[in-house]
N, C-alpha and C positions, 0 to 999 in steps of 0.2 A: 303361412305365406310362402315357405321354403322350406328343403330339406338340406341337411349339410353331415357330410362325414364327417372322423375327423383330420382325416384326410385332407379331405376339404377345406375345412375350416382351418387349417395348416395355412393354405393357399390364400387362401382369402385375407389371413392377417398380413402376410406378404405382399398379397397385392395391392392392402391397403397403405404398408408404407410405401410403397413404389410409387403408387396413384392418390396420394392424401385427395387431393383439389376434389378427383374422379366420387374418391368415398364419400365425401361431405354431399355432394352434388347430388349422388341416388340414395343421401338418407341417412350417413352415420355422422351426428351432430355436433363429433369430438375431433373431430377432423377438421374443423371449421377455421380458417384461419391460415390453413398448413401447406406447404409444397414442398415436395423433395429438390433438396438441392442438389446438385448432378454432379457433384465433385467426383475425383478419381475414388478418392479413399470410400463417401457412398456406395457410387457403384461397385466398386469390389466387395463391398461388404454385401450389398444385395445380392451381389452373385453367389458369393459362397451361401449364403440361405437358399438363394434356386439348389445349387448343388445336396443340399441338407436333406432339403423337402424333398428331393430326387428319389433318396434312399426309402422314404416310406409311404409313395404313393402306391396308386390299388388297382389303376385302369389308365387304357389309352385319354381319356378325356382330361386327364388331371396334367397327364403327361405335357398334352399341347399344349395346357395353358400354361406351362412351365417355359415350354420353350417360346410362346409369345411373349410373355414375361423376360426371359433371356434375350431375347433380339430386340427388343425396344432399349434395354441397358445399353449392349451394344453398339447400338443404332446411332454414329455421331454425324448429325446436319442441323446447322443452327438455328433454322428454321422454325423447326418442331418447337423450339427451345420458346421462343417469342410467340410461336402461338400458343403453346402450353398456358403461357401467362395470362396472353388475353384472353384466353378461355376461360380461365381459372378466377379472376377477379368480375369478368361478365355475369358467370354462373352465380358468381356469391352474391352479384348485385339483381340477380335476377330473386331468386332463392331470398335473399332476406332485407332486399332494400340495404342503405349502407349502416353494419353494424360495425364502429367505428373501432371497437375494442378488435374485432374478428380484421376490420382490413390493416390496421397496424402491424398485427401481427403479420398479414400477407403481406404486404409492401415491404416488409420488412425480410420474409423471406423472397421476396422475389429478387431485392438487391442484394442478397446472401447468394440466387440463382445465378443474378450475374455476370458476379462477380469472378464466382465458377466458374462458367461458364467461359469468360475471356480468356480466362488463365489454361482452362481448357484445350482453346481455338488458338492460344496466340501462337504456335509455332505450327500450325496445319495447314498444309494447301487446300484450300477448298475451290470446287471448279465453278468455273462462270455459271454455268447453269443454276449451282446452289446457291451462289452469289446474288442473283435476280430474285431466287426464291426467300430468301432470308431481306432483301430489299424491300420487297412489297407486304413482309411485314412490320413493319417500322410505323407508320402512321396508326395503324391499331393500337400499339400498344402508346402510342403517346398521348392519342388520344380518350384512352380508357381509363387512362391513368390521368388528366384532367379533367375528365369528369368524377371520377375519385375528390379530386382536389376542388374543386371546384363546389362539388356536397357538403366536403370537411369542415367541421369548426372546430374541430380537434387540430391546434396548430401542429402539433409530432407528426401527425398525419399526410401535413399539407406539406411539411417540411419532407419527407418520406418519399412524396410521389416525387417532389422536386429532385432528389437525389438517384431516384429511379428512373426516373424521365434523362437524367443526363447517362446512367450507365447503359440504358440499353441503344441511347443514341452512340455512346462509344461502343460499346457493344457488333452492332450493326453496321458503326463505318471501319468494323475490321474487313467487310464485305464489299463494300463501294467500287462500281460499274462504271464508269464518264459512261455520260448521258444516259442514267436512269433517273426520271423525276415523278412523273404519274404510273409508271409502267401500262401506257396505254398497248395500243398491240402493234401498230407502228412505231412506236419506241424501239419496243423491244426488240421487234424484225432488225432494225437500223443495228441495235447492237449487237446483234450475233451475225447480221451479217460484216458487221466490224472482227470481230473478236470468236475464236472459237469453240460452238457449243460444247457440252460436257458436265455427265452429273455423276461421272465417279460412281457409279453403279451397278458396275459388270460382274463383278466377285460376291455382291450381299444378293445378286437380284432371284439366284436360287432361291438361297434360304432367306426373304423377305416372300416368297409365292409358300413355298410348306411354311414356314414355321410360324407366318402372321397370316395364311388365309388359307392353311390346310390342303389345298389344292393336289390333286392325286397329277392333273395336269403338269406337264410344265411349259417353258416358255415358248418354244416351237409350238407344240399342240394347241397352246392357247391362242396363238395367233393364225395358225391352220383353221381352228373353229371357228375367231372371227372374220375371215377373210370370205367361210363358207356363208355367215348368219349374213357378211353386207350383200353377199351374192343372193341369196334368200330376199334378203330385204328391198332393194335397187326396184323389181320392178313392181313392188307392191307402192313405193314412194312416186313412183314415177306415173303409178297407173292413175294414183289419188292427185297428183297435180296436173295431169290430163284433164281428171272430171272437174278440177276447181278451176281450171283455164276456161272450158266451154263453159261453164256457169259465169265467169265474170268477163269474157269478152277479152282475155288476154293471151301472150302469149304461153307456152307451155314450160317457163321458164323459173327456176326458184325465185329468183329475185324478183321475178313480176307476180308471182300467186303470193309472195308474202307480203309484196305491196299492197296487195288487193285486203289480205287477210287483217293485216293491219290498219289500213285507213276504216276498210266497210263499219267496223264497231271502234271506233280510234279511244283506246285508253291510254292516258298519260299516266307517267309514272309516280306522282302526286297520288294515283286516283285505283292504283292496286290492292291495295288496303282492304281501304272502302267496297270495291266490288268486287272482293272475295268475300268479304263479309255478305255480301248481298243476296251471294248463289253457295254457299254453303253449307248452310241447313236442310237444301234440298236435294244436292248432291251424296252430302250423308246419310239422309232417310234412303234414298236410292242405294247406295252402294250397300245400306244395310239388311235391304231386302234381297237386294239381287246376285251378290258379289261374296261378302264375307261377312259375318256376323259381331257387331262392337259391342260391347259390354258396358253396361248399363252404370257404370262409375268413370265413363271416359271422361275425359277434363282436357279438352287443348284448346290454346289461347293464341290468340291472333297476333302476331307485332311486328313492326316493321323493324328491319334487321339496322341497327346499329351500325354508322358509319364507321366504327374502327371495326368492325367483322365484316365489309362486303369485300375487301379484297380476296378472301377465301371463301363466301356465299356469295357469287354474283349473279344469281338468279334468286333461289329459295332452299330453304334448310327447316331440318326441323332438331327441336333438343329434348333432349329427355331429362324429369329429375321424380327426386325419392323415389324409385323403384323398388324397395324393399321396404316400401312403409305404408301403410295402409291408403296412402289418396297422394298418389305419383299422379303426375302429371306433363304436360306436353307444352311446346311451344313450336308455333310455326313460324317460321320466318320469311317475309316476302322481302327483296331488295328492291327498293326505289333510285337508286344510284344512277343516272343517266350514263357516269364513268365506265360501269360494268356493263354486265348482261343481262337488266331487266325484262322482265315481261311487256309483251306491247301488244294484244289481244286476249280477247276473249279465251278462245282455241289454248291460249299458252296458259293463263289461268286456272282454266281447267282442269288444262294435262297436270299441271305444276300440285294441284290442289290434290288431284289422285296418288299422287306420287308422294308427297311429303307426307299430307296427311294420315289419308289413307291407306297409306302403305306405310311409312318409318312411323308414325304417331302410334296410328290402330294396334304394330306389329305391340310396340314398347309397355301400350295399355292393358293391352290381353293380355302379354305376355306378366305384366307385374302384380295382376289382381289374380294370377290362375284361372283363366278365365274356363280354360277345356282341362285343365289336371294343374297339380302340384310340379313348383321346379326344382331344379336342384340350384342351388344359388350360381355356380360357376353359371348356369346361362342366364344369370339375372347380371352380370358385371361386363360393363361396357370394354370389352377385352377387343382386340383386333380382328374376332371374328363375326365381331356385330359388323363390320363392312359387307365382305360377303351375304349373309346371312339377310338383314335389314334393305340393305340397296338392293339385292337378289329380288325377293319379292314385291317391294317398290317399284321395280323396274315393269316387273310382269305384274303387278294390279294396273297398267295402266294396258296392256292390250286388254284386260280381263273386262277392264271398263267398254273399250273400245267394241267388242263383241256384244256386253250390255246392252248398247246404246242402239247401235246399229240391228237392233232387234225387232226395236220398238217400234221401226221403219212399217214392217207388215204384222207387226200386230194390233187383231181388231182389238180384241178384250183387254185392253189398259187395268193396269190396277189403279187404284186411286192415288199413287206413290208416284208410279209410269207415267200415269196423267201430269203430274205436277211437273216432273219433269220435262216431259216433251210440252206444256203452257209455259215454260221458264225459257225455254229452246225460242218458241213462237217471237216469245219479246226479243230476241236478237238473230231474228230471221229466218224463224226456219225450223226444223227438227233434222229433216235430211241435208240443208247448207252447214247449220253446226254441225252433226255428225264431221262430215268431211273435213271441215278444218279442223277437229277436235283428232280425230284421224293422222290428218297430215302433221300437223302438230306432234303425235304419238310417233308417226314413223322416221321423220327426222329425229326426235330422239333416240328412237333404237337406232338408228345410224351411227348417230351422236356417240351412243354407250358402246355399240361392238368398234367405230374406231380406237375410242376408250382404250380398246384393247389392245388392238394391232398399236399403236401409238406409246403405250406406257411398254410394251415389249420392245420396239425396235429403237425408241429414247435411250430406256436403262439396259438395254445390251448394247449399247453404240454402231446398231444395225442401220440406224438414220438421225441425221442429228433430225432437231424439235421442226426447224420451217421445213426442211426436205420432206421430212410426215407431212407435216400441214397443206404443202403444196399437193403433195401426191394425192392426198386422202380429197382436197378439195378438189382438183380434177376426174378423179374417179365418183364423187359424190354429188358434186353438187353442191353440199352443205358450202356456207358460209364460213374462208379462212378464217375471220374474226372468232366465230363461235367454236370453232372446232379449239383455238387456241386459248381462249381463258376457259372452255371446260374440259382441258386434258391439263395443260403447265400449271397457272398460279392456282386454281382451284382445288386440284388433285396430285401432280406430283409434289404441290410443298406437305402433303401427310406422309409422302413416302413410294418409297416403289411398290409397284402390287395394286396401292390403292385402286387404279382406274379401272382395273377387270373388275373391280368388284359385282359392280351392278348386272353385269351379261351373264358372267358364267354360269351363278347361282341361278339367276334368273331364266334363262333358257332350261337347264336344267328341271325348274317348275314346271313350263312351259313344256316338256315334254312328257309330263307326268300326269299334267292334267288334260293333256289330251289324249291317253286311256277313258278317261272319266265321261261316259255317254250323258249319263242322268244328271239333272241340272242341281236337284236338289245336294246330292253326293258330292257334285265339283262345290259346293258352297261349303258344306261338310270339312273338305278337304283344306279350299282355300282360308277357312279359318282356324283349321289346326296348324296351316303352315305359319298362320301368323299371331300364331297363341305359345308354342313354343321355347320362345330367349333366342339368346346366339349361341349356341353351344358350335364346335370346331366345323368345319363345314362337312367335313365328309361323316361325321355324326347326323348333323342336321341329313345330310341326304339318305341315309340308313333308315333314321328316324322316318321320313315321308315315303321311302321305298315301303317301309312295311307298315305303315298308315293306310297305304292306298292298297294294299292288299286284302286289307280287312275290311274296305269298303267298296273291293272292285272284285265281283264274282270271276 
């Protein structure tokens, strides 16, 4: 399944106690139950084993996941702390239904977590910003933890989540905002513009770019690039909501093409589920012929995301588990949450389904059965540079799609796969009207993701507080304040700084690689070794495809 030095294997026993929840989740059995509790004295003791393992590693790749290993220790925002949790007991609830002996022990460490935790935080200034973001975690975990309690018939259990349920409530109102209740996005405007934004960020936000996502970049250049990709972008978005104005008799205006785009097919969010389910069989045979090749043990499963996980999923996610066991598997998450940022067409379904699925699922499946070669296990472990890596290619299988699609337009001779596709297109009007919303759809998203960029750089350098971005980027874009701001703040800075470049960099970086690539069958070739690979550190990952595509580009 993998290979491992022992080196390696050094690393891995490390990272499994740093990550117990993480290890049980992609597959080791004896983990089950387990969370590191984050106390001082832990942590130091974890570090001086980074420091340990330092002395006998063999190569640059061993090297970075030392140092991602090292700045998550480091890394104190309480945030992470409460999502950890709910992640952690989600996954076990997903993984093995509630097994009662396994969640005693986790509720039991997670009030051990804390407990830490507080005693942690009780003398820290933490700034308003982290303050909202450790806020709008709060609801997940109470309610994760009642349905915990609510499963139990094991009374220790029920008694357990109750005690857990009060420490992270005290926990959490060490953080407390006046007037945060829903964190809807008017709320939140109201309070920063009461109170001054601030995420404490400006000293880690270097080393959170190298040492959690590799990046030869830094923070100027990253924002130099996206500034150039929105320039790039702008008038391909504008040119495509020109051609859906004259097609629907409106004006040339975002908010009016995505009125159109939304009422024309109107899905409510009850009804997301179900009709992804309905066009995704066909979508799959499609993308399988045309796009990237899925391997014949995939497994991913439909579900509607859990109301204590949409305040950090407000559209759609996907998760991975046992990736080092013989039948790994996937979960897609769609959010129905009218509170959040659901899907509300067709177009958004689509793009949504390319992206999670077939881009983060595909990548995790190929990557854990070996689908193109053997791994090395460091890129089988969901390490901080499965961001880059994952979200990179996600990002760009969806223009991959978008050039698919829009093929299909002049061509006579259909495969019988083509066909199916463009007879599935007919039922909702069209081959050439869906292209184009599916389209528009796609290029508000790149919008979407290269703000991502400029946005999580000028935040965590304190170049522009959070609404001064929002405002700017919305006047410059177009895009919708609302959207621009739960998918840059509660979505992505509560994982940390860095996270939001993830999806562009890597991503365009593809994007420039595979447009070397003339021949269709070779860019297939290509696009599925890039997503058969793992996460290995990025600037590995892009050596790796540098000298992929050389071997297959005369």
């Amino acid at each position: 399944m993998y290979k491992a030095s022992p080196a390696d294997s050094m690393i891995v026993e490390l990272w499994k106690k740093v990550y117990p929840s993480a290890a049980y989740t992609i597959g080791w059995p004896e983990y089950a139950g387990k969370l590191f509790i984050p106390s001082k004295a832990n942590v130091e003791t974890a570090l001086a084993e980074v420091k340990k393992i330092r002395k006998q590693i063999q190569n640059d790749h061993q090297a970075k996941i030392l140092d991602s290993i090292e700045l998550d220790l480091l890394f104190e925002e309480p945030q992470t702390i409460i999502e950890g949790i709910v992640g952690t007991i989600f996954n076990h609830l997903t993984k093995e239904g509630l097994n009662e002996d396994h969640m005693v022990s986790l509720v039991s460490n997670v009030i051990e977590a804390l407990d830490a935790s507080i005693e942690r935080f009780k003398d820290k200034k933490v700034p308003t910003g982290v303050k909202v973001l450790t806020l709008y975690s709060l609801n997940g975990i109470l309610e994760i933890l009642d349905v915990v309690k609510d499963q139990a018939k094991n009374q220790k259990l029920k008694s357990l989540c109750n005690v857990a349920k009060a420490k992270a409530a005290e926990f959490v109102s060490m953080f407390k905002v006046e007037g945060f209740t829903k964190g809807t996005y008017q709320e939140v405007r109201a309070i920063f513009e009461r109170e001054k934004f601030d995420l404490g960020r400006e000293k880690i936000y270097k080393d959170a770019l190298k040492k959690w996502y590799d990046y030869d970049e830094g923070a100027e250049e990253l924002e130099q690039n996206a500034l150039r990709w929105i320039q790039e972008e702008l008038p391909m978005y504008r040119e495509v909501i020109r051609q859906l104005s004259q097609l629907y008799s409106c004006e040339p205006a975002v908010d009016e093409v995505e009125k159109k785009i939304e009422s024309r097919v109107r899905i409510e969010p009850a009804e997301l589920v179900q009709t992804t389910a309905a066009i995704r069989n066909v979508v799959q045979r499609f993308i399988n012929e045309k796009i990237v090749r899925i391997n014949p043990k995939y497994d991913t499963r439909l579900i509607e995301t859990p109301s204590y996980l949409t305040g950090t999923l407000p559209t759609a996610a996907a998760g991975f588990f046992d990736s080092i066991t013989e039948k790994p598997f996937q979960l897609y998450f769609i959010t129905t949450d009218r509170d959040r940022d659901p899907m509300k067409s067709l177009a958004s379904i689509i793009n949504t389904l390319v992206h999670e699925e077939y881009g983060h699922c595909v990548h995790h499946s190929n990557s854990s059965v070996g689908f193109v070669e053997e791994l090395n296990i460091l890129d089988l472990l969901p390490t901080s540079f499965q961001g880059p890596v994952s979200e990179g290619l996600a990002f760009n299988r969806e223009l991959e799609f978008i050039h698919a699609i829009k093929e299909l337009e002049d061509n006579k001779e259909l495969s019988a796969i083509e066909r199916e596709y463009v007879n599935l297109m007919e039922r909702y009007g069209g081959l050439h009207l869906c292209n184009l919303e599916v389209e528009y759809e796609t290029r508000k998203w790149r919008l979407i993701r290269f703000l991502r960029v400029v946005g999580d750089v000028r935040v965590n350098t304190g170049k522009q507080t959070l609404f001064e971005f929002i405002d700017w980027a919305h006047a410059y874009t177009g895009v919708p304040a609302a959207n621009i701001y739960f998918q840059l703040f509660p979505a992505h800075e509560s994982i940390g700084p860095g996270y939001a470049t993830c999806y562009a960099v890597v991503g365009e970086k593809i994007r420039e690689l595979e447009s070397r690539i003339k021949e269709k069958n070779r860019r297939i070739e290509f696009s599925t070794y890039l997503s058969s690979i793992g996460s290995p550190p990025t600037s590995i990952y892009r050596k790796k495809l540098e000298d992929y595509l050389k071997k297959i580009v005369a």
